[in-house]
Structures are given as structure tokens and as C-alpha cells.
C-alpha positions as CSV (number, residue, x, y, z in Angstrom):
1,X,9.4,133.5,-43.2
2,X,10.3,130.4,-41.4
3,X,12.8,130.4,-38.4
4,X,15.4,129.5,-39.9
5,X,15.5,132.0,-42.6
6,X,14.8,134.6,-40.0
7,X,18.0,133.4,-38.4
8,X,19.7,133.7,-41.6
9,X,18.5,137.2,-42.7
10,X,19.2,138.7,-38.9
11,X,22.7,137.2,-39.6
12,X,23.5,138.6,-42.7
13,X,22.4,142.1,-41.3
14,X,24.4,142.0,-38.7
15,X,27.2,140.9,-41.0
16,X,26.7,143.4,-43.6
17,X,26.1,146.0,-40.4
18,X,29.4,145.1,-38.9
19,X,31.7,144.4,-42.0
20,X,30.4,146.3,-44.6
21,X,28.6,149.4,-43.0
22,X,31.1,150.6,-40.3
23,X,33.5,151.7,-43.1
24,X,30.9,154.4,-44.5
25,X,30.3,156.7,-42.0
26,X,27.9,159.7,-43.2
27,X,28.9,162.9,-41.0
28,X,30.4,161.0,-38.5
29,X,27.1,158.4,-38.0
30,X,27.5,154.9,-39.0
31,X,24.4,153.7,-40.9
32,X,22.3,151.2,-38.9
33,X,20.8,147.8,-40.8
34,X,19.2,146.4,-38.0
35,X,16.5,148.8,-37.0
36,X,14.8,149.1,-40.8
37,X,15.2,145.4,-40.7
38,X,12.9,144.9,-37.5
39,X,10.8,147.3,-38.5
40,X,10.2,145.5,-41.7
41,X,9.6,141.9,-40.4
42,X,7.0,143.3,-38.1
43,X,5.4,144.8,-40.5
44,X,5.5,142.3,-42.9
45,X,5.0,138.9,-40.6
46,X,3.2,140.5,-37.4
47,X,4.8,141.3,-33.7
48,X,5.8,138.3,-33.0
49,X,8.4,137.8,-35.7
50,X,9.5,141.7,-35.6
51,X,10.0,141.3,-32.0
52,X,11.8,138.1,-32.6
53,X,13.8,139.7,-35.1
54,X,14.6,142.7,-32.9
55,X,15.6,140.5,-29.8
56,X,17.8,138.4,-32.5
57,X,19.3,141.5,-33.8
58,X,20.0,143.0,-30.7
59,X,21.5,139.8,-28.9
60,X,24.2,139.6,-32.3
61,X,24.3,143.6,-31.6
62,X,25.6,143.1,-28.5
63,X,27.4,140.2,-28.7
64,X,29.5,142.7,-31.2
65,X,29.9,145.6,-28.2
66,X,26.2,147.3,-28.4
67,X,24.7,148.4,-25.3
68,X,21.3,146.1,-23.8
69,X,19.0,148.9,-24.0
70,X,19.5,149.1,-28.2
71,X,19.0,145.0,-28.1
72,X,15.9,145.9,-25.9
73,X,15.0,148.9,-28.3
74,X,15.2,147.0,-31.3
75,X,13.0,144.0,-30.4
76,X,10.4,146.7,-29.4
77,X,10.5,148.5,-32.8
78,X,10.2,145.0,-34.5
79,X,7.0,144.4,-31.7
80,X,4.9,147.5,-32.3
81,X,6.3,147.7,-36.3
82,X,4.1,144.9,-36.5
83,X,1.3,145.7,-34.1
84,X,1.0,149.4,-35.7
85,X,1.5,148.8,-39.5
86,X,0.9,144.5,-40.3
87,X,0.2,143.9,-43.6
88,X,1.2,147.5,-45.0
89,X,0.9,147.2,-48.6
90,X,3.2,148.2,-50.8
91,X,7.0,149.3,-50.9
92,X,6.5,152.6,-49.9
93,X,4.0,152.1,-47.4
94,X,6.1,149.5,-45.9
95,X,9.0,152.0,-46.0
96,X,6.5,154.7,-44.4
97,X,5.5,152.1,-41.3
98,X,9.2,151.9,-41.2
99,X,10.0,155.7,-41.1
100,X,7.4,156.1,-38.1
101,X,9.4,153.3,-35.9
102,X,12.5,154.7,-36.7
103,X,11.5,158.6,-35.8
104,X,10.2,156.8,-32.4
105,X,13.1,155.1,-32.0
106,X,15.3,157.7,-32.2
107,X,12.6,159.8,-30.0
108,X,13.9,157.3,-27.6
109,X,17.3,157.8,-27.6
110,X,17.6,161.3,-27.7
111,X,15.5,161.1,-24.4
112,X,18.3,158.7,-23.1
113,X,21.1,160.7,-23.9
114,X,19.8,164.2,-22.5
115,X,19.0,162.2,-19.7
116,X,22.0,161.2,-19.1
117,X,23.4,164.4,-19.6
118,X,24.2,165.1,-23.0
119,X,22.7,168.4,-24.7
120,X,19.2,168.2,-25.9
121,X,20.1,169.9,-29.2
122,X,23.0,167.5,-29.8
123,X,20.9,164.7,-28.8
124,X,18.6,165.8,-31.3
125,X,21.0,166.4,-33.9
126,X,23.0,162.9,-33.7
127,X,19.0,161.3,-33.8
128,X,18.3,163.4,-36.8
129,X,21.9,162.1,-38.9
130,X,21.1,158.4,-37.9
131,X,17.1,158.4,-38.7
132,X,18.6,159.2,-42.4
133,X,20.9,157.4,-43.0
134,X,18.5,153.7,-41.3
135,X,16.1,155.8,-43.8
136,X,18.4,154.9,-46.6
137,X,19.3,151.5,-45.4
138,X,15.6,150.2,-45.6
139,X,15.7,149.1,-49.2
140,X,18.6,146.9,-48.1
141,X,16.8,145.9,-46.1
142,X,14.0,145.0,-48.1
143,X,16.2,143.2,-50.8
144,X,17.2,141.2,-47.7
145,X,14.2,139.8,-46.8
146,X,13.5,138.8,-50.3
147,X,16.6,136.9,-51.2
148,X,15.2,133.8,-51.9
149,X,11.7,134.4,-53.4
150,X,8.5,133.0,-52.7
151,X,8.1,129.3,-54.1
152,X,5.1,128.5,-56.8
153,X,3.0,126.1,-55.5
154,X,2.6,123.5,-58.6
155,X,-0.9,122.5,-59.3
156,X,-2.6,126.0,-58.0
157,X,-2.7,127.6,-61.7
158,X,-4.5,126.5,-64.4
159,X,-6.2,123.5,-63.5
160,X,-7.1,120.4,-66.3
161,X,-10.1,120.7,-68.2
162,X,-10.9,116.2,-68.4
């Protein structure tokens, strides 16, 4: 995936995150596109791409009112997406590489919120609610990434018997 259609696919999540998403909250949790998305360009194209993706993400996150520390969270789950799981084979393992970065991820931010006071067990509970529902997101995201198709080379098939 060239930069350009990196670009383009970050956009669209954040689009579809923003305009589409917010309107279908699931037990009061508003499903998240952009950390299944990370996690999916890392493991497909390697940490430099996920993290690229992530940082990407998170700077159109925030641009739309998210915090720095979820821009800073989602570049990191793109990084070590692609560090921990490159080249994960098929759909479902690319959707289990996915699962693990999204249960750390969420680790994370339970840890941030009983740190800065919340309940533990709410915490927890809130983490829980959004790891489903970016669980369920991740074949849109996946359909995302593969608008578009690969191109055929011509010439690579069969080649002319003279």
C-alpha cells in the first residue's frame, strides 16, 4: 500500500468513524474504526506503515476532539501490530493479531483511567464493551484496505511458447 492510499484509507476511517459510527452506540460505547485499522496495516505491511497509520489516525482523531494519548496509543498498536504479527496469514489470523493489540490497548486504558481515579471495575467494564465492539469493526476494516484490489501484472502468466 503506497502513501497515498494509506492517506486515503486512514481518511475514510476516520470519516466512516466520525459520520457513520457515532450514531450507533452499543451500551452506551461508540464503536472505534481506527484501532482495528492500525492494527491491520501493521500486520499486513510491517511497523512502519501501522505506526504510520496510527500516528495518521490519531492526528485526524484529534483534530476531531480525541485526546493525544489515543493518537499516541494508536500509532503504537499500528508499530508493535506489525512487529508482533507481520505477514499473519489468513483472515482470521489477521483478525487474531488484531484481537491481541486491541486487548493491550484497552489494557492500557483501563490502567489510565483507574489512574486517574476512576473505578478499576468500571474501567474494566467500559474496556471490555469497546474491545467488542473494535472486535466487530475489524472486517470493516479489512474491506477497507482492500477497496481497490491488487493489479495483475500483464506478462507474468502464461508465457509464449515460439
Amino acid at each position: 500500500m503506497g502513501t497515498r492510499r494509506l492517506v486515503l484509507v486512514t481518511g475514510l476511517a476516520c470519516l466512516v468513524e466520525a459520520l457513520v459510527l457515532v450514531w450507533f452506540p452499543v451500551f452506551g460505547v461508540r464503536p472505534r474504526l481506527l484501532p482495528a485499522l492500525a492494527g491491520l496495516v501493521g500486520t499486513e505491511e510491517g511497523p512502519e506503515r501501522g505506526a504510520a497509520c496510527g500516528l495518521l489516525g490519531g492526528v485526524f482523531s484529534t483534530l476531531a476532539g480525541a485526546s493525544p494519548f489515543q493518537m499516541a496509543l494508536l500509532a503504537l498498536a499500528g508499530g508493535i501490530s506489525g512487529i508482533l504479527f507481520h505477514k499473519a496469514a489468513s483472515f482470521w489470523g489477521k483478525w487474531l493479531a488484531c484481537l491481541g493489540i486491541l486487548t493491550g490497548m484497552e489494557v492500557l486504558l483501563a490502567l489510565g483511567h483507574g489512574l486517574a481515579g476512576a473505578s478499576l471495575l468500571a474501567a474494566l467494564g467500559l474496556a471490555g464493551r469497546e474491545l467488542l465492539l473494535s472486535a466487530a469493526c475489524f472486517p470493516l476494516a479489512f474491506l477497507l484496505t482492500r477497496q481497490g484490489g491488487r493489479r495483475r501484472r500483464r506478462g507474468r502468466g502464461r508465457q509464449r511458447l515460439r
